[in-house]
C-alpha positions in Angstrom: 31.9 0.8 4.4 29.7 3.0 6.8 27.7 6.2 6.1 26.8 8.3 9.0 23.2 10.4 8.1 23.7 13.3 10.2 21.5 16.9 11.1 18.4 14.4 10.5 14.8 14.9 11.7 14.6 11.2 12.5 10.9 9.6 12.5 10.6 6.7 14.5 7.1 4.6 14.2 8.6 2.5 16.9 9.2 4.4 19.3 6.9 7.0 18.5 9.4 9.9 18.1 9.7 12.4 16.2 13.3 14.2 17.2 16.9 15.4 16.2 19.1 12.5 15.7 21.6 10.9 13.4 22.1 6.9 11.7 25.3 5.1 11.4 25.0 2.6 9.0 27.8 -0.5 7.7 27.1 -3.0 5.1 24.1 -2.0 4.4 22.4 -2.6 8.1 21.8 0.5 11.2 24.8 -0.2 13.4 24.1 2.8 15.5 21.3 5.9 15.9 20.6 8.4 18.4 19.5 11.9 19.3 22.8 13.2 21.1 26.3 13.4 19.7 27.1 11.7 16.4 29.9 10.2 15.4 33.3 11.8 14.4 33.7 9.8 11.2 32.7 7.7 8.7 33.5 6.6 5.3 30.8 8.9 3.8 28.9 11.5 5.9 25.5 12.8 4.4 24.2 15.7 5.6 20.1 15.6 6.0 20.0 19.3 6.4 17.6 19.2 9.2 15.0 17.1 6.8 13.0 14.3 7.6 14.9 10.5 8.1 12.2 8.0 8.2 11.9 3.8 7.7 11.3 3.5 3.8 7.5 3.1 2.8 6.6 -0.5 2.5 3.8 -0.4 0.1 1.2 -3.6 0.6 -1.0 -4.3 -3.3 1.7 -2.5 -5.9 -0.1 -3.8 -9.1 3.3 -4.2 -11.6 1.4 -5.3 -15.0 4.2 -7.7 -16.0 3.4 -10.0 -17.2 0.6 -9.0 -19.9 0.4 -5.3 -19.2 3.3 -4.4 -19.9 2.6 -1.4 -21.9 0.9 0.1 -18.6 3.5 -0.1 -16.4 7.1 -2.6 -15.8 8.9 -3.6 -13.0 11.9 -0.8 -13.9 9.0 2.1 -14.2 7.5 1.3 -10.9 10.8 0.6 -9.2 11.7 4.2 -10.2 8.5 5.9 -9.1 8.6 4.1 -6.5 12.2 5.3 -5.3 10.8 8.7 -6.3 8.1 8.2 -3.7 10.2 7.3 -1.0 9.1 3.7 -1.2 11.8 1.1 -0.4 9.9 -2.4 -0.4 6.5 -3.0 -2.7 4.3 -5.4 -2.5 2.8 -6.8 -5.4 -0.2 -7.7 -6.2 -1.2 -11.3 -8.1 -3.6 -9.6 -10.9 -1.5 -10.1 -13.7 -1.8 -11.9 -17.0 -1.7 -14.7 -16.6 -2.4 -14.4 -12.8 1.0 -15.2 -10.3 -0.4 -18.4 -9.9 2.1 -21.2 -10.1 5.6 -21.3 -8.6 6.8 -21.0 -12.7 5.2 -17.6 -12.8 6.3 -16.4 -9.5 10.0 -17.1 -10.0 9.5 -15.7 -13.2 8.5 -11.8 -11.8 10.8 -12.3 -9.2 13.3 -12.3 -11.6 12.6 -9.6 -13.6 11.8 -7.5 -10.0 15.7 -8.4 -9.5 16.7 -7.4 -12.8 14.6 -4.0 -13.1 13.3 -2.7 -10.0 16.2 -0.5 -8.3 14.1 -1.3 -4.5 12.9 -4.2 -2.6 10.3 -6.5 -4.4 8.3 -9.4 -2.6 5.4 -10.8 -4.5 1.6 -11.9 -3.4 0.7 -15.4 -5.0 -3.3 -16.1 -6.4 -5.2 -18.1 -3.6 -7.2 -19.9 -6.1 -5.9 -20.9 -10.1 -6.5 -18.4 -12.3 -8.1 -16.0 -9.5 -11.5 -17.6 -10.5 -12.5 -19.1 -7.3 -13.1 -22.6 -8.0 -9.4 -24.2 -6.9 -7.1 -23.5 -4.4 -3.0 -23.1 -5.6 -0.2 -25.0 -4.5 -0.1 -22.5 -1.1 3.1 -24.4 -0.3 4.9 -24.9 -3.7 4.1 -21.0 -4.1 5.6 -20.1 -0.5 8.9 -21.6 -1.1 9.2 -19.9 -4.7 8.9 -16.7 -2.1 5.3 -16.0 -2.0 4.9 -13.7 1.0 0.8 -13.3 1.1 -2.3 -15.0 -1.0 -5.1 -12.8 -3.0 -7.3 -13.1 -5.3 -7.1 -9.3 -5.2 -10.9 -7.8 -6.5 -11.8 -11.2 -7.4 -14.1 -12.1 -4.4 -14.1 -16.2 -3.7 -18.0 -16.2 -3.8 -17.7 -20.0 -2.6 -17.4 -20.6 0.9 -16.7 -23.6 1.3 -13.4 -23.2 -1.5 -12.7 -20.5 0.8 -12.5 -22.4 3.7 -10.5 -24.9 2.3 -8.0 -22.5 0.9 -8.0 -20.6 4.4 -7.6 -23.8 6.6 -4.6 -25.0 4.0 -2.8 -21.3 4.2 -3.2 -21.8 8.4 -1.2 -25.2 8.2 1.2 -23.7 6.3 1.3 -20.3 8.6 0.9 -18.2 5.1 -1.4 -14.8 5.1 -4.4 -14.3 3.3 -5.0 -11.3 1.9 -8.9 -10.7 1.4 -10.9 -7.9 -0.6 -14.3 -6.9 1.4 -16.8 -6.7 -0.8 -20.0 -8.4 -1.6 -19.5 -8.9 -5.3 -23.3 -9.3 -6.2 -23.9 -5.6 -4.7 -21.0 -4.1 -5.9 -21.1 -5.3 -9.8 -21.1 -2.6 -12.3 -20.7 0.2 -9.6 -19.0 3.3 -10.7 -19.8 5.2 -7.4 -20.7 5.4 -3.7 -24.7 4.6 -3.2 -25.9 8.3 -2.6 -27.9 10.8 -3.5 -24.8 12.8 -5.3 -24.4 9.4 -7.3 -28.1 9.4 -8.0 -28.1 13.2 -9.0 -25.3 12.1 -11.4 -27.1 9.5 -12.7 -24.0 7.0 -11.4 -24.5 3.3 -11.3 -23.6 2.7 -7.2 -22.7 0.5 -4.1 -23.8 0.7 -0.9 -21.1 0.8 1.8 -23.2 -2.5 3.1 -21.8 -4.3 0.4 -18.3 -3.9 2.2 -19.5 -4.5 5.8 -21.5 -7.4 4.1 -18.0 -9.0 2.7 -16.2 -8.6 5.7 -18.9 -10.3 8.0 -18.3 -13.4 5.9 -14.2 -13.0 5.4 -14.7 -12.9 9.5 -16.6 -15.7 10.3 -14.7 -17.9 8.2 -11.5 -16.8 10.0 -12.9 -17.5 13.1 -14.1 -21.0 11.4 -10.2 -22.1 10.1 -7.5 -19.4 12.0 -5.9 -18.3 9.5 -3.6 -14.7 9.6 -5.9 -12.3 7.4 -5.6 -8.9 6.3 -8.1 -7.1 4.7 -6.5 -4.9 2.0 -8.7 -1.9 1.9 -11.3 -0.8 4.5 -13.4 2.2 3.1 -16.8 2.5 5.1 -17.3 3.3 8.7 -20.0 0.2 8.9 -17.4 -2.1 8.6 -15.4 -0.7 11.3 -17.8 -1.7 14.4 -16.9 -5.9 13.0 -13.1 -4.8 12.1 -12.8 -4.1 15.9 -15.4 -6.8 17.5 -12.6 -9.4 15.5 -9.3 -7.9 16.9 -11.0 -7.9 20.7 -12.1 -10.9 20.4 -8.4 -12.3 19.6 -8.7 -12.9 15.9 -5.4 -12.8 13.8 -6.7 -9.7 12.2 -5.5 -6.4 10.5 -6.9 -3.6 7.9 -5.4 -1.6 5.6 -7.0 1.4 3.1 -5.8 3.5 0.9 -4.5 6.9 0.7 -6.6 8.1 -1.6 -9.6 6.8 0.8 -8.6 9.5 3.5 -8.1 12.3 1.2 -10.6 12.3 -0.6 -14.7 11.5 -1.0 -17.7 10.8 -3.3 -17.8 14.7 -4.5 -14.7 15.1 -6.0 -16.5 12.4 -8.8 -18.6 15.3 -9.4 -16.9 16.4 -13.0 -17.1 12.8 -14.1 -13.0 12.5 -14.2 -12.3 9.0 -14.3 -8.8 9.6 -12.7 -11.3 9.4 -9.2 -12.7 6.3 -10.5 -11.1 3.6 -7.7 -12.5 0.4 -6.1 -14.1 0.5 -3.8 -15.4 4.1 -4.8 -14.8 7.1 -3.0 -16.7 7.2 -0.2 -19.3 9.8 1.7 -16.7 12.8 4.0 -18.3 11.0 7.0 -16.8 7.7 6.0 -13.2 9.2 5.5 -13.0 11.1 8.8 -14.0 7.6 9.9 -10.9 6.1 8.7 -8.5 9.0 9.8 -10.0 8.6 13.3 -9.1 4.2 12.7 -5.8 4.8 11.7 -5.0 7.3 14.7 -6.3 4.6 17.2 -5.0 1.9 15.5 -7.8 -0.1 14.3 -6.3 0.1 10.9 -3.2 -0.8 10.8 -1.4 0.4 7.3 -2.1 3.1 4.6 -1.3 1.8 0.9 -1.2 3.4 -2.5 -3.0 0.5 -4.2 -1.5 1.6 -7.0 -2.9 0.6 -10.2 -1.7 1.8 -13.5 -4.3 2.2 -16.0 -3.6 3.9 -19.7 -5.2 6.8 -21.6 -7.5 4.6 -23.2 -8.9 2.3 -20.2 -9.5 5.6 -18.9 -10.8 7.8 -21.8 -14.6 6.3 -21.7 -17.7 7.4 -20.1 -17.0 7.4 -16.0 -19.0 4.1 -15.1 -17.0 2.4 -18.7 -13.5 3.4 -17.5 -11.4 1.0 -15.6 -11.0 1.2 -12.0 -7.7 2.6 -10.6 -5.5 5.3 -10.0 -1.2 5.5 -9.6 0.1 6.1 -6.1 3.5 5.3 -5.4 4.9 8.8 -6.1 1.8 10.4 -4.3 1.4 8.0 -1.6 4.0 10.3 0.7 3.0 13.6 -0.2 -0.7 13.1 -0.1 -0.3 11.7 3.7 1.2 14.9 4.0 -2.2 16.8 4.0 -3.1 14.7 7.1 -0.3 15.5 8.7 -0.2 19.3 7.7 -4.0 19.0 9.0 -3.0 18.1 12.3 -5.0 14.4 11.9 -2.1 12.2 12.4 1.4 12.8 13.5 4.4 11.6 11.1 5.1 9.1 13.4 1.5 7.6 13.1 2.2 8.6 9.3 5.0 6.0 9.0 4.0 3.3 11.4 0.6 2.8 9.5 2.8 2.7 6.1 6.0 1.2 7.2 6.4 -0.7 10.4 3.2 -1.7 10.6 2.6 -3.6 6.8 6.4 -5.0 7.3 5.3 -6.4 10.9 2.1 -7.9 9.4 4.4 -9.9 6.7 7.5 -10.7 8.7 10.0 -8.3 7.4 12.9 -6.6 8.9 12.3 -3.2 7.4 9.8 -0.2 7.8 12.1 0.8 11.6 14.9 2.2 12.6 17.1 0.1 14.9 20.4 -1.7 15.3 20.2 -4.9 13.1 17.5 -3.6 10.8 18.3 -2.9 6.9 19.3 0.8 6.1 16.0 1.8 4.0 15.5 5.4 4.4 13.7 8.2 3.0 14.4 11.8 3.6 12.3 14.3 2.7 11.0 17.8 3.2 7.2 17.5 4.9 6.6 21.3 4.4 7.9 22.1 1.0 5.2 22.8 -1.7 5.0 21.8 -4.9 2.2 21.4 -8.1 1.7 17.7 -9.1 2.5 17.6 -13.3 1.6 14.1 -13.8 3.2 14.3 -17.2 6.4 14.2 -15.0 5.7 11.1 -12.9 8.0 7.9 -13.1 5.3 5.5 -13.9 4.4 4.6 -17.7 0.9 4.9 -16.6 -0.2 8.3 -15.4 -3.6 8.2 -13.8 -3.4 9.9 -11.1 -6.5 12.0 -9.2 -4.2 14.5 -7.7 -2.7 15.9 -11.2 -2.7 20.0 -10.8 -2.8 19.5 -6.7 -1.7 21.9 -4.9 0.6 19.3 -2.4 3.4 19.1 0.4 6.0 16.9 0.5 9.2 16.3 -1.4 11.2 13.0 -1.3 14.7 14.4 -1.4 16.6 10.9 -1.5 15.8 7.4 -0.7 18.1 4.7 0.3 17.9 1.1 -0.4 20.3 -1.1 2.0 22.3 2.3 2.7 23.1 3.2 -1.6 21.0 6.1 -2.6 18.6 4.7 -5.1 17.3 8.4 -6.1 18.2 11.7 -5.5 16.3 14.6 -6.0 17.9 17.6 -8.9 
């Protein structure tokens, strides 16, 4: 069987390109691509219509609340929004209940991913039982159940030496360890950046030190065991000056953020919505245009949704009593969008920060276009304009800070191993 994606606008993080082309694809795999003269025939020819054909989002810390959650959001809703979304592989994130912890648990969500999600699923284990910091898990037990990173997720491991242990095990075993920058003693009970708009608004806050303070450590305990790290989200320019001393100085080292940490700061808090309640909190404009500027040069490496479903009620309380958290796989694409419509970042840079680049870091073969590699695609239209409704969004849960935005960006199909897993009406 072989499908030929023709009249594309193909988006190529590898390479950097951004160019007419065409995709043949057999079994499921890119045979062929180029920018010249496609081929005659194929089983099935689909016609991009001059849209956009780029490597499916791969989407490092989906939080899927099975098990224990389930009410907030399931492996089927988040596979959907995430096919809506134009993500083809998420990543998900440990912070369950119970916590993915033992291999028992793991093969357990694995299976229901299987069953329910209509994309690609790889799990995160726990580093430490129960995320509670006090004992490491079976790291190696855990990786052959398919565990494809370790994190304790927002549950800083305040004891080093634990730490250490649970680093120097995960080197010996070449596994990747996710870590969460943050000083957990500064930040506790923060609802907001430390400013003088949070202390106007009477918001309890954190100082962006707290961030640099956690990475400082995370650092010089991965210059102490060795050990592959990647720090999920990056979100103040004063940790960006020990983010870059570590990759020059040869560290096994790379940084992520969110997308919802370069579009947006502290002062759209200002109404008290809790949909702009994330952690770590929205940071000063300075701090943003910080992290646009890291992602252009590369310092950090991939953009993520951190998506995190939270419902009506976790959210319904006075801002610094609501839970942390907002959805993002549907709004992960067109919100990189404004970036790209702002002339920050080229699609290109778009798509190697949230495909290539977070399916290098864990080994996969997706998030690029070239012979050999799996045929996950999503084609969209970066210009065409739309309201967000997030009454219409795939996920259960549907906090989301952009409802009523005024966005770019429509995902008109996405492809999963060459089979169209949604389409747009």
């Amino acid at each position: 069987m072989t499908t030929l994606f023709t009249n594309a606008r193909l988006i190529d993080p590898a390479r950097n390109s951004d160019a007419p082309g065409w995709v043949l694809v057999r079994d499921g795999l890119i045979v062929a691509f180029g920018d010249g003269v496609s081929p005659e025939s194929a089983d099935e020819i689909v016609n991009c219509n001059g849209k956009c054909l780029a490597p499916g989002i791969v989407d490092i810390g989906v939080k899927v609340c099975e098990p224990g959650e389930r009410h907030k959001e399931s492996y089927k809703t988040a596979g959907l929004a995430a096919a809506a979304g134009g993500v083809t592989t998420m990543v998900t994130r440990p912070d369950t209940l119970p916590a993915i912890d033992t291999p028992e648990v793991l093969e357990f969500v694995e299976r229901r991913a299987n069953e329910a999600a209509p994309v690609n699923v790889v799990s995160m284990a726990a580093l430490t039982k129960g995320r509670e910091g006090k004992e490491m898990t079976e790291i190696g037990f855990l990786m052959d159940a398919g565990a494809i990173a370790f994190t304790d997720c927002d549950h800083v491991v305040t004891n080093n030496k634990v730490l250490s242990r649970a680093m120097t095990y995960a080197r010996a075993n070449g596994a990747l360890v996710m870590g969460h920058p943050q000083d957990p003693g500064l930040s506790k009970g923060a609802a907001a950046n430390a400013s003088k708009f949070a202390a106007l608004r009477g918001l309890p806050a954190v100082s962006p030190m707290a961030e640099r303070m956690g990475l400082d450590r995370d650092l010089a305990l991965v210059e102490m065991t060795g050990v592959k790290y990647h720090a999920d989200q990056i979100t103040a320019a004063r940790a960006l000056p020990a983010l870059e001393r570590a990759k020059k100085n040869g560290f096994d080292v790379t940084a992520g953020t969110s997308i919802h940490h370069l579009t947006l700061n502290e002062l759209d808090v200002a109404d008290y919505r809790t949909f702009y309640k994330v952690k770590p909190p929205l940071r000063a404009e300075e701090d943003r245009l910080a992290l646009v500027e890291a992602v252009k040069t590369g310092l950090i490496d991939v953009i993520c949704s951190m998506h995190t479903p939270q419902d009506e009620e976790s959210k319904r309380l006075p801002f610094e009593e609501a839970a942390s958290g907002a959805v993002g796989l549907e709004t992960l694409l067109p919100a990189a969008m404004q970036l790209y419509q702002n002339g920050d970042l080229s699609l290109p840079q778009l798509f190697k920060a949230m495909a290539l680049n977070p399916a290098n870091r864990l080994g996969l073969p997706a998030g690029r276009i070239e012979e050999g590699a799996p045929a996950d695609f999503v084609v969209f239209d970066p210009d065409a304009p739309f309201i967000l409704d997030r009454f219409k969004l795939q996920s259960k849960s549907k906090n989301t800070p952009f409802d009523g935005a005024k966005m770019q960006g429509k995902v008109h199909a996405t492809y999963v191993a060459g089979k169209a897993v949604y389409r747009r009406d």
